[in-house]
Every structure is written in structure tokens, then in C-alpha cells.
Residue, then its C-alpha position, 0 to 999 in steps of 0.5 A: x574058062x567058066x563063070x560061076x553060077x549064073x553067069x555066062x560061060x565060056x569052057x577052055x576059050x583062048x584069050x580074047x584079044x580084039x581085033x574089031x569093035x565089038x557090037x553096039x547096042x541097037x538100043x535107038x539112042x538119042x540126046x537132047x540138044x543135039x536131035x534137031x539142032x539147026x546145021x550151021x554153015x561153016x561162015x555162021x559157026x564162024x562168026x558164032x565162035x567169035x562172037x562168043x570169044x568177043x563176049x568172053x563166054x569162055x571165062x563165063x563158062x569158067x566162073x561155072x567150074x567151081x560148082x560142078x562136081x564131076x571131073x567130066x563137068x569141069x571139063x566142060x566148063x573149062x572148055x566152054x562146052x556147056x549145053x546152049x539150047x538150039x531152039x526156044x524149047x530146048x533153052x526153056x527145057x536148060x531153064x527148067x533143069x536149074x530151077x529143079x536143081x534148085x528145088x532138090x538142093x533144097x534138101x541137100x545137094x546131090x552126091x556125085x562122089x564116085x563118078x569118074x570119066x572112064x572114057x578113055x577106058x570105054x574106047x580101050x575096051x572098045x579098040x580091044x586092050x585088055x582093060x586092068x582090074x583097077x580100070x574095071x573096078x572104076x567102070x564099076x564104081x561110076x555105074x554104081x554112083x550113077x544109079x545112085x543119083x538117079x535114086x536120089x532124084x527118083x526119092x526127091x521126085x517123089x514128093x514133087x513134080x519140080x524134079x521132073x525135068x532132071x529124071x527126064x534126062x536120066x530116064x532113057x539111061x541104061x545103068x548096065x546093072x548086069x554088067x555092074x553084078x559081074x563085075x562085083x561077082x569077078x573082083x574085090x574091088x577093094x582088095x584089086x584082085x580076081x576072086x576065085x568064084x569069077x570061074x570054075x577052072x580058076x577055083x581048081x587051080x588055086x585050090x591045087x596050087x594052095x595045096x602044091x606051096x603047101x607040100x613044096x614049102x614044107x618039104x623045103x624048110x625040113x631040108x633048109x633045116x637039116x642043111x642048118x644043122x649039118x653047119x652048112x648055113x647059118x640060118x634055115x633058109x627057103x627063097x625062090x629064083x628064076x621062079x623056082x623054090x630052092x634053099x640056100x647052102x654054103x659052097x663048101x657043103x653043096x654036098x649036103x644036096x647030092x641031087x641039088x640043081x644050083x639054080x644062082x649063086x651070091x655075089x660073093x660066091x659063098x652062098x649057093x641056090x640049090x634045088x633039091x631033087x625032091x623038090x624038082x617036080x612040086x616046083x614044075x608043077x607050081x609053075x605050071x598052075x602059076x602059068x594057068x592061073x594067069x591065063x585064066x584071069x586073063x581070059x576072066x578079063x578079056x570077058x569082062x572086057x567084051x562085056x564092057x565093049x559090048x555096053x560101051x555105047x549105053x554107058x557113054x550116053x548114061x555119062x552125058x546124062x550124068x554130065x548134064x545133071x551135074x552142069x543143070x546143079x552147077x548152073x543151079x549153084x551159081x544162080x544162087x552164088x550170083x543171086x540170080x533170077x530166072x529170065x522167061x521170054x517174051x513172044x512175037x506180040x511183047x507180053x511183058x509190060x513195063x516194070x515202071x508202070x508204062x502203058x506201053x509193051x517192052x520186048x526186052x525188060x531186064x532191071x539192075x543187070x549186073x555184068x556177071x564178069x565183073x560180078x563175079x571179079x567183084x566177089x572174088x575180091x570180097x571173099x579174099x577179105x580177111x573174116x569175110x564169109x565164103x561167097x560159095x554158101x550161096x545163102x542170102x541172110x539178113x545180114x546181107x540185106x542190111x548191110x545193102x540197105x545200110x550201104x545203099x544209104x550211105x550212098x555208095x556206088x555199087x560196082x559193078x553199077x547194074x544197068x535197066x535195059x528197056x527196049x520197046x515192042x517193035x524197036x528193031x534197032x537202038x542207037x546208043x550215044x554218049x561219051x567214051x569211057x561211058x559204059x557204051x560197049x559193057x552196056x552192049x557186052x552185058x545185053x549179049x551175054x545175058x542173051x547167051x546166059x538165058x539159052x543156056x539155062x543160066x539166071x541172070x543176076x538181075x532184079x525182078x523177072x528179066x524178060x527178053x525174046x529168044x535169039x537163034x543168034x547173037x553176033x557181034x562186032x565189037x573191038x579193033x579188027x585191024x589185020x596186016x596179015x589180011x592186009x585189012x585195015x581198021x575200018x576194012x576189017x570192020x566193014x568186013x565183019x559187019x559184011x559176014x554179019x549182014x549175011x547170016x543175020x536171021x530175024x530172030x537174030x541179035x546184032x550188036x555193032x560197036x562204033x558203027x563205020x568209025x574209022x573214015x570220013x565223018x560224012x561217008x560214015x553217017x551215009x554208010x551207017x544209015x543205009x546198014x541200019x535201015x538193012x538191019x531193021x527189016x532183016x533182024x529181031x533186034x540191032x543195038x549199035x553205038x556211034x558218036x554219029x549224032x545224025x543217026x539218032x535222028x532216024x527216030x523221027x521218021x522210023x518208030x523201029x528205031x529208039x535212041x539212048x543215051x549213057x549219062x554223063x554227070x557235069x558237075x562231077x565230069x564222070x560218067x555215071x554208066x546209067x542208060x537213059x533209055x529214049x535220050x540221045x546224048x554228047x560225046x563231051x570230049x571237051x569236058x572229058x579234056x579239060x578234066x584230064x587237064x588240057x590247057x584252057x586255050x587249047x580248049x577254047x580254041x576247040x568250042x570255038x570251032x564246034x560253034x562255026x561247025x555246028x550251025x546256029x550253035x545247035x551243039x550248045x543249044x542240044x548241050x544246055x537242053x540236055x543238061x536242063x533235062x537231067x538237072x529236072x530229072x535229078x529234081x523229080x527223083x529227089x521229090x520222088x524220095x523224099x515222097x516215098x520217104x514222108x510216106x513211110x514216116x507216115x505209114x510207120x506212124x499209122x502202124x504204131x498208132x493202130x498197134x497202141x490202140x490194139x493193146x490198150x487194155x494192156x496197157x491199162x493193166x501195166x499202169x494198174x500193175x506200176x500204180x500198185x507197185x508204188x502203194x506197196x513201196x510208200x507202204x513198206x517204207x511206211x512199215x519200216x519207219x514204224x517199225x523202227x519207232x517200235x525197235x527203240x520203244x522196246x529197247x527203251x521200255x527194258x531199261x525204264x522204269x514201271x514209271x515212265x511207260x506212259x511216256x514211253x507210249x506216248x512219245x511212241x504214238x506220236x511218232x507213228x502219227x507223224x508218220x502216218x500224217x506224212x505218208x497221208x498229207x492232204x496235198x496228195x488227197x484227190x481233188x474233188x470236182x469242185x476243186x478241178x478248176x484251180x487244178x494246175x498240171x505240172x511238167x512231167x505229171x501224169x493225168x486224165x484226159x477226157x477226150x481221149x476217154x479218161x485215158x492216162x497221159x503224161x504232161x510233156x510241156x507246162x500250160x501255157x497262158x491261153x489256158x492249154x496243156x501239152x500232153x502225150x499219149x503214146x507216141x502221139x502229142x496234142x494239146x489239150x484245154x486245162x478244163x478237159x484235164x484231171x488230176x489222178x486219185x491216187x488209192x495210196x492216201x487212203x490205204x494208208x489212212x486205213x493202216x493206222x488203226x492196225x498200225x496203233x494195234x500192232x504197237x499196242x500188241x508189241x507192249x502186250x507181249x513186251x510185259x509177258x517178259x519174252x525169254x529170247x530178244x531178237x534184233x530190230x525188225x527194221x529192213x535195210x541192205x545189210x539184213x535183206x536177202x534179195x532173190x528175185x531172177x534167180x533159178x530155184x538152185x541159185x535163190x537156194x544156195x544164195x540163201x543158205x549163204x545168207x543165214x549161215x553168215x548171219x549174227x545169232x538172235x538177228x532178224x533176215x529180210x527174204x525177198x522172193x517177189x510175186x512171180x510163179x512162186x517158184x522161189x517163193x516155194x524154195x525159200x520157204x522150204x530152205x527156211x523150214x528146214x535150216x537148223x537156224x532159223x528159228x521161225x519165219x512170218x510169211x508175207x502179209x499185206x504190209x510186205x507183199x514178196x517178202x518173208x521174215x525169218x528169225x535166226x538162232 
């Protein structure tokens, strides 16, 4: 065999057929997060796994499953085999990769189509099977996907260093390109066949091949035709058998074929096979080419094959590099799925100070923690909802925001309820009481795993920047341990897990022990518990244990190490609120959680009875009532606190207003001005049409009257116009002088000058009182002002329209001119009501067009149209004067005049 041109060759090599492994590369290979992993002893991995199984890491792990994409990614997450960082910087190293993922999902998410878990078909390769074109054709595609995303990073990295954290894992890869070319250069992947060009023997023998089927086929269908002919078949027929070319020919005329070899013959018997004579040596040598290509493909796959051994150890590496961009995307998706935040660590001296403003340092600050299972559980449900958007858009929209704010206002209970986790610098261990059924162990459970989450490179859906110390491991005894197979009992189970806990526990461990030593004599419990804590606080990072031991939060007076908290318990309501009270301890309220369940009362009478005998002096109530007291003054300062915060952000709402006015005065100013003349023009267009109208009868009278009665035409006319101006220019109206200021009464709703406010207009908003004071608005804001320190607004109309009553009297006088000039045409009266009024203002150039042409077409002839365009741009007021000068019936038009400002009158034909 011989590859083409430059690839290696191999002349007329047997077919390769591994016995051994081949070679791996000497390429120094090495992963992160395997390198300088600690070796666990087999009792620590032990109690790793359980922990982890405690805290249900694996369905965790699975809620991930979704956002990988990649076969070999949800592998992993399936089976609970995402990366946890060994160390603090390899945890750190798991945080930077999601942020990064985050950072280039902001331009589009990765493609990972094409990429395949070959695996399976690296180890054949490498235990010497002979791998198919279909398994090297999917190596190919997955080398080439591979190199894909690495380019696709390389292009976002180059505007940014945030992406350096995911080149980094890719940059040591090998992507096998030679080996990708081969392939390519051997096989269409798209056709699955072996080229011709994949060797020079296997070009020959095909090219020889084609020719040989070319002579065979036609030499066979020029006998299959002259045996048709002879009536020996009913139709020319060339097939092959036992891998041989033939032709098909009755019994009863084999002879037609004297040298034949009957090769079959039909079920019936009729029809036989034959190979003719002619034939015998073109199919001998058909089978012999057939026989070489074959054994030259597979030797094209065999070397192939070898290739694929050879680099089977860089592509598996290049496959975990793949396998940990794609987990770093999924934990990137699910952070924004959950509304995660990233969580930074705090070092040995506590360097995050309280989010509450405390003068003190916290190792462990972690606000609104929600258990990421049932986050999750919950998220699932909304998304089941009939018109619910899917939660895996991972977008947070305003919607969203006011719909929390709306939900948060009215009160309703989130679930599941986040939880603050607040533990001091130099607390070693936190005594956690409360009542069952509390929040106690998901509260311990929810610490756990956002420790877990953290190493892992996973956000943690909290508030803020959670901050908690890095833990080598995180072991807890958590549920029942009982065995009859160990023959161990409750407490000896437990007592036996603590046991192995004491023993691998390091001082950057976390412990978390539930119901510490429960399960046997009260008083030997408490002895036992105090002694596994005081081992606990020299020998661990941080211990969180719960107990209904309430001589263990004690241990606090004599040991700073210690902290209590308490899970809070509404009275009034008899249910647990699942809130921590971080430096409290608490009751375990069993005989209120009895009688709420529905105990009879004697039962539990009888019952306190007993607590008060046991508990000397009644220190149990005592405790219970100063607990209350405490919640009940708790509960009181946050009500203060809100309804603070809520004055203060009426207060600052008002401020923001107020400043915001005081900015757009002059705005204001001109909007008035601008609503004051648009009043003027209004009284002055009713004024015009009332006059007009006067005008309309005095024309119409004057045709049918005598030369006689013209004069008292006129001066019915004139009088009419002089009442009519004499109302719109009453004295009532006229501005008050100064001198008149003192007798000046504001009334309700009236708009007036305020001087103290810098002559500034101002609305009347209550009527004056009898000490001589006024109740006005300004804006948003009311105060009451003295009647002295009021004025009245002058108003410009009243003289206007004292000035329009010469040109008024003129127009009249101009009427009666051309009325004696005996006008030939006589249009109606020029009088604006709804009928002749074409109104259009807010409409586009096209529609104000089409809508006027309407209108004059629809119009009576020799009548008068009223077109309304408005000031604006001028835009319609440009087409409706061009629509007027060229429609065919409008016989003229007036354009506005002060009288009619936005309006043109036009006549019709």
C-alpha cells in the first residue's frame, strides 16, 4: 500500500492487526485537579462519599445535566463527577472558569456540536480492532469540533483577559491536525467510503476494475440479448451469483450457451444461471481485483488505525480539556439559571466584614442562602406552568424584579425561605437549638453544600458576595445510622460515625453533627456531647451541631469558640418561620407544637406541670417568656425600621420631585404661556364665528331688502357685533388694578400669582378661610399663603379683543362694499360648525390627504370648507394647501389670518 502524495507510505505491507499497544506519545502529559491532589486514606474517601450522599450531591450534580452539552459532559454530571478543587487555588482556579464562561456566553454560547465520545473507539484502536470508516470518520469530526471551540475562544480572548482561564485548559492540548488531514485525504466522510487517492495501488485497482465491469457488462448484455432474441428468455437478463456475472436462460435453451457453466439455478427449475464461456476469465480476474481492493482498504485502515493508537493518549487528554470547558459552560448556565452570585474566600484572619454593619469580623457571611435542591425543585414547578416562560433562558428581566417587589409586598412567603449564615472570626463551633420540624438540619444541609458548591467552582444562589473559608473536608453525620446487619444501634451508629469523624477531621475541616449524642440518657448525652465539642474546637476550621441539649449552649459563657443560634419559632402562629437567629438559643416548644397538633388539653397540662418540677425555680418559663420578650421587641424594631425606611423614601420621592420642578421652570413657564394663548385663540375664534354668523344673516337680508332699509339693516348689524364684542370684553375680566388688590377674593380652583414664590402661577386648591388665608398648590407641593400676598392674572384676551373691534367693524363695512358690487357667485355662510370643519391634526401627510380630498369631494357646491391642519411642523399644513390649489373644486382658499390661526378656508365650486 502507498499513500498519495504526501503522506507516509507503506509498499505492499500485510495488514496491520495489533497484537500490542501501540507507542504513546512522550508528550509529559498533565491535568489540573489531579497533579497535587492529596491521597486520601481509604476510611477519609469513606466518609467523603457518605457525606456527599448525606447531602445529596449527586442530585445536585444532576440539576447540571441540563446545561452541559456534550455526551461525555452529561455523563458526568450524571454520575456526580464534576471537578472539586483539592486545594484552595484549584477551587479558585473552578470559580475563574465559570466566571469566564460567563463572560463569553455574553457574546453567544459555545458550539459544541460535533463533539463525540470516541473513548471507546480510542481503546479499540489502542487493543488493535480494526476501527470501521464510520468510527474514523467520527474521530475526525470531534478533532475538528475541538479545534473549533479552542478558536472560538482564542477570537473572544482576544478582546479580553476574562477568557484566559478556559485557553488555559485547552492551551497544552494536542488537536492532532495531521492526523485530522489523513483522515480527510482517506475517506468521505460524507459518502463513508475509502477514496481512491487514499493509495496508489488502491487507485490501479479500481481504475482496472472499472475497466474490467465495463467489457464483462457489456459482453454479457450482448449474449443476455441474442439468447432474448432466440426466445430463450423473455427479457435480456445479466445478474450475478456465488459472486460471479452470468445471464439468465431458459432450461429448454441452455443450449443457446454451448460453453456455459450453470452457476444456480430458479426455485422452479425453469430458469438457469449460466456463465458463458467468454465471460469466464473477465469474471476471474473481477474477483481477483475485488479481493485487492478489499485487502487494500483494509490495509488503508489498519494505518489509519495505527495513527489513531499512536495519538490515542493526546486525544483523551484533549477529550478532558473539552470535558472541563463544557462542565466550566454548564456551571456558567446554571449560575445564571439559579441567579447565582460568586462566593470569595475568607483567609485565616476573617477578611470580610459584617453586611449588617457590625464592628466585628465574620468568617462565614452568606445572606438569603437558598437550598439549591429545593430552588431547584421550585423552578421546576414554575416552569411546568401553563404561559410560564422557560427558566432555562437564564435572563433576569424587569418583569421579574416587579413581580419579586410586587410579591415581596404582599407579603408572601418565598420558598424555599433563604437563610443569613453568619458565624463569627474565631467561632470554632455553633450550637444550634430550636424545635423540630425548625429548619435545623436543612439549615446545617445548606451550609454543607454551599461549601461544596464553592470548591467546585459552582455560584452559590445567595444575595450579595457570600464569603466563607475554604474546607479540605466537609463531614457530616446527618440522619439515622441504626444497622441490624453491624448490629449497631441508633446511638452506636451514631457514636460510630462521629467516632471515624474525630479521626480524619483536619483544622480546616467542616463538621456538621446532627443531634448530637440523642438516642440515650439525657444527662450522659450532655457529658458526652460537651467533651465531643471541646475536641471539636481545637481540632477543626469550623463544627456546626444541633441538639435539644440545652446545657450546651452554655458553653458559650466560658468559651468565646463557641456561638449559639437559635431557629425561630412564631408563638402566635405555632409554626416555624425557618429563620436563624444568629447569637440566640432557643426552646424546643414541644408542648406547643403538641397542642397545636391537637393534644387534649389535661395531657398537656399535666405535662408543664412536670417541666416545672423538673426545671427548678421555673427557669424554663422564666427562659420561654424572656425569649418571647425578645422576639416580640425584635419584631417591633423591624416594624420601626420599615416604616423609617418607608418615610424616608416618601421623603426622598418628594425631594426628587420637588428638585426636578424646580429644574423645569422655565418649561413650565412656556407651557402655561403656550395653554393661555391657546385659550385667546379659542374665545377669539368663537368670537370670529359668532360675527360671522351676524354677517351671514345681514348679506342674506340685504339681497331680499329694499335700497330703503339698508340703514337699518346696518344698524341692527353693528349692534349685534357690539354686543358681541361687549361680552367677550366685559369688565368683570378687565385686570384688577393695584388699588383693587385689597377687595380681590380668590375662588376655588382659580389660577393666581403668588409673590413669595416669585410671582410664580399657582392653583386655588381650598377657598379663604376667615383669618384672611388662602390654600394654593404649587406643583405637588400646598401651603398656605395671606390673601394680601395673592394677585389676580391679567389676562391679554380682554384687550385683544377690544383691539379687534375696529377690524371687525371694517370687515362688516368691507362685506356691505362688495355686497353693492352685485357679486355674480354666492357661497354660503362663512360660519365654522362640525358639519363644514374638516379637522386634521395627528394625522400623516397621506392620511390628512386622502381624508381631505374626501371631504371636498362630499361637499355641496357653492358651500364654504373649514380645514384644520394645526401649527406643528407644518407638514399637513403643506399638503393641505397643496391638495386645495389643485383639486379641480375648490374654487379658492384664504389662508389663516390672526383671526384663525391653523385653519384655512376654502371655497367650493
Amino acid at each position: 500500500m502507498e499513500l498519495s502524495n504526501h503522506f507516509v507510505s507503506i509498499k505492499k505491507s500485510p495488514i496491520l492487526i495489533f497484537t500490542t499497544k501501540a507507542p504513546f506519545s512522550t508528550k509529559a502529559l498533565t491535568k489540573p485537579f489531579n497533579s497535587h491532589s492529596p491521597k486520601l486514606t481509604p476510611l477519609a474517601h469513606s466518609l467523603q462519599l457518605e457525606t456527599l450522599k448525606t447531602l445529596e450531591w449527586s442530585s445536585l450534580c444532576n440539576q447540571l445535566t441540563p446545561f452541559t452539552s456534550t455526551s461525555m459532559g452529561q455523563s458526568n454530571t450524571r454520575n456526580a463527577k464534576i471537578p472539586i478543587g483539592k486545594s484552595k487555588e484549584e477551587s479558585q482556579k473552578l470559580l475563574d472558569q465559570t466566571a469566564a464562561a460567563l463572560a463569553v456566553m455574553e457574546s453567544g454560547p459555545l458550539n459544541f456540536s460535533g463533539i463525540e465520545d470516541i473513548t471507546r473507539i480510542l481503546d479499540s484502536a489502542v487493543s488493535g480492532t480494526l476501527l470501521t470508516v464510520g468510527e474514523l470518520c467520527a474521530v475526525r469530526r470531534t478533532l475538528r469540533a475541538a479545534r473549533a471551540v479552542l478558536e472560538r475562544l482564542k477570537v473572544s480572548g482576544d478582546c479580553s483577559e476574562r477568557y484566559a482561564p478556559l485557553l488555559e485548559i485547552l492551551q497544552n492540548c494536542s488537536f492532532e491536525i495531521e492526523l485530522e488531514k489523513k483522515v480527510g485525504f482517506c475517506i468521505d466522510c460524507n459518502l463513508s467510503k475509502i477514496l481512491d487517492r487514499a493509495s496508489e495501488d488502491l487507485e490501479v485497482i479500481r481504475s482496472e476494475r472499472k475497466r474490467n465491469m465495463e467489457n464483462l457488462d457489456r459482453l454479457l448484455k450482448r449474449i443476455s440479448t441474442h439468447i432474448f432474441k432466440a426466445g430463450g428468455i423473455d427479457k435480456p437478463l445479466v445478474t450475478k451469483r456465488r459472486s460471479r456475472l452470468c445471464v439468465g436462460v431458459r432450461a429448454s435453451h441452455r443450449y443457446l450457451i454451448p460453453d456455459g457453466v450453470v452457476l444456480n439455478v430458479s426455485s422452479s427449475g425453469v430458469t438457469y444461471f449460466m456463465e458463458p464461456g467468454e465471460a469466464v476469465e473477465l469474471n476471474n480476474l473481477e474477483v481477483m481485483l475485488s479481493d485487492s481492493e478489499k485487502a487494500e482498504e483494509i490495509a488503508i485502515l489498519s494505518f489509519l488505525t495505527s495513527e489513531i493508537a499512536e495519538s490515542a493518549r493526546d486525544i483523551k487528554y484533549m477529550l478532558d480539556g473539552i470535558i472541563e470547558v463544557d462542565l466550566a459552560f454548564a456551571r456558567a448556565a446554571y449560575a445564571s439559571w439559579m441567579n447565582g452570585v460568586r462566593p470569595i474566600w475568607t483567609s485565616e484572619g476573617c477578611g470580610g466584614i459584617s453586611s449588617s454593619g457590625g464592628d466585628y469580623l465574620l468568617s462565614t457571611d452568606i445572606e438569603g442562602i437558598q437550598h439549591p435542591l429545593l430552588c431547584g425543585t421550585s423552578r421546576k414547578h414554575l416552569s411546568n406552568i401553563p404561559g410560564s416562560n422557560s427558566l432555562n433562558s437564564m435572563e433576569v428581566d424587569e418583569e421579574n424584579s416587579m413581580l419579586d417587589t410586587e410579591k415581596s409586598s404582599k407579603n408572601v412567603p418565598e420558598f424555599p425561605v433563604p437563610i443569613n449564615i453568619k458565624v463569627k472570626c474565631g467561632t470554632r463551633v455553633v450550637v444550634i437549638s430550636g424545635p423540630n420540624t425548625g429548619g435545623k438540619t436543612a439549615s446545617m444541609k445548606t451550609l454543607g453544600v454551599a461549601s461544596l458548591m464553592s470548591k467546585a467552582g459552582l455560584y452559590l444562589p445567595a444575595k450579595n458576595t457570600p464569603k466563607l473559608p475554604w474546607f479540605d473536608f466537609v463531614l457530616a453525620d446527618i440522619g439515622d445510622h441504626q444497622s441490624l446487619e453491624q448490629n449497631l444501634s441508633t446511638f452506636s451508629g451514631h457514636i460510630s460515625r462521629i467516632c471515624k469523624i474525630l479521626e480524619v477531621a483536619s483544622n480546616e475541616s467542616l463538621v456538621l453533627i446532627d443531634e448530637i449524642c440523642s438516642g440515650t440518657d439525657p444527662s450522659e448525652g450532655v457529658a458526652l456531647s460537651t467533651s465531643i465539642l471541646h475536641y471539636l474546637r481545637d481540632h477543626v476550621n469550623l463544627a456546626v451541631v444541633t441538639t435539644h441539649y440545652a446545657d450546651l449552649s452554655l458553653l458559650k459563657d466560658k468559651d468565646s469558640r463557641f456561638e449559639n443560634a437559635a431557629m425561630e419559632f412564631s408563638l402566635e402562629t405555632l409554626q416555624p418561620t425557618y429563620q436563624i437567629l444568629w447569637g440566640c438559643t432557643g426552646d424546643s416548644n414541644a408542648l406547643s407544637i403538641a397542642k397545636s397538633i391537637g393534644f387534649d388539653s389535661n395531657i398537656i397540662e399535666r405535662a408543664r406541670k412536670w417541666v416545672e418540677k423538673l426545671v427548678p425555680e421555673k427557669q424554663q418559663e422564666r427562659s420561654g417568656i424572656l425569649y418571647q420578650s425578645l422576639l416580640e421587641e425584635r419584631n417591633r424594631l423591624e416594624a420601626q425600621a420599615r416604616k423609617s425606611a418607608s418615610l424616608h423614601r416618601e421623603i426622598m420621592e418628594l425631594y426628587h420631585e420637588i428638585q426636578a420642578e424646580a429644574e423645569d421652570l422655565d418649561g413650565r413657564v412656556k407651557a402655561l404661556m403656550a395653554k393661555e394663548t391657546q385659550l385667546v385663540q379659542l374665545e377669539l375664534k368663537a368670537a370670529n364665528s359668532q360675527i360671522e354668523t351676524v354677517v351671514q344673516n345681514f348679506e342674506n337680508q340685504l339681497r331680499k331688502a329694499s335700497p330703503d332699509q339698508f340703514n337699518s339693516l346696518i344698524k341692527k348689524s353693528e349692534s349685534a357685533i357690539a354686543s358681541i364684542v361687549e361680552a367677550y370684553c366685559s369688565s368683570d375680566s378687565l385686570p384688577a388694578s393695584e388699588t383693587d388688590t385689597s377687595s380681590y377674593t380668590p375662588k376655588l380652583g382659580e389660577q393666581v400669582l403668588v409673590k413669595r414664590l416669585g410671582n410664580k402661577l399657582a392653583t386655588v386648591v381650598e377657598a379663604p378661610r376667615d383669618d384672611e388665608s388662602v390654600l394654593v398648590q404649587y406643583g405637588k407641593i400646598r401651603v398656605r399663603m395671606k390673601k394680601s400676598d395673592i394677585r389676580a392674572i391679567k389676562s391679554e384676551k380682554k384687550s385683544k379683543a377690544t383691539i379687534l373691534v375696529p377690524s371687525l367693524k371694517r370687515q362688516v363695512k368691507q362685506s356691505f362694499s362688495e355686497l353693492n358690487k352685485d357679486e355674480e357667485v354666492s357661497y354660503g355662510p362663512r360660519v365654522q360648525t362640525s358639519k363644514n370643519t374638516v379637522d386634521l391634526r395627528g394625522m400623516r401627510a397621506e392620511e390628512a390627504a386622502l381624508h381631505l380630498n374626501m371631504a371636498i369631494s362630499a361637499r355641496e357646491p357653492l358651500s364654504v370648507i373649514f380645514v384644520v391642519h394645526g401649527m406643528g411642523t407644518g407638514a399637513v399644513k403643506e399638503c393641505a394647501l397643496k391638495v386645495l390649489g389643485q383639486h379641480p373644486r375648490v374654487a379658492k382658499y384664504e389662508p389663516e389670518n390672526p383671526m384663525n390661526f391653523g385653519c384655512t378656508v376654502a371655497y367650493i365650486k
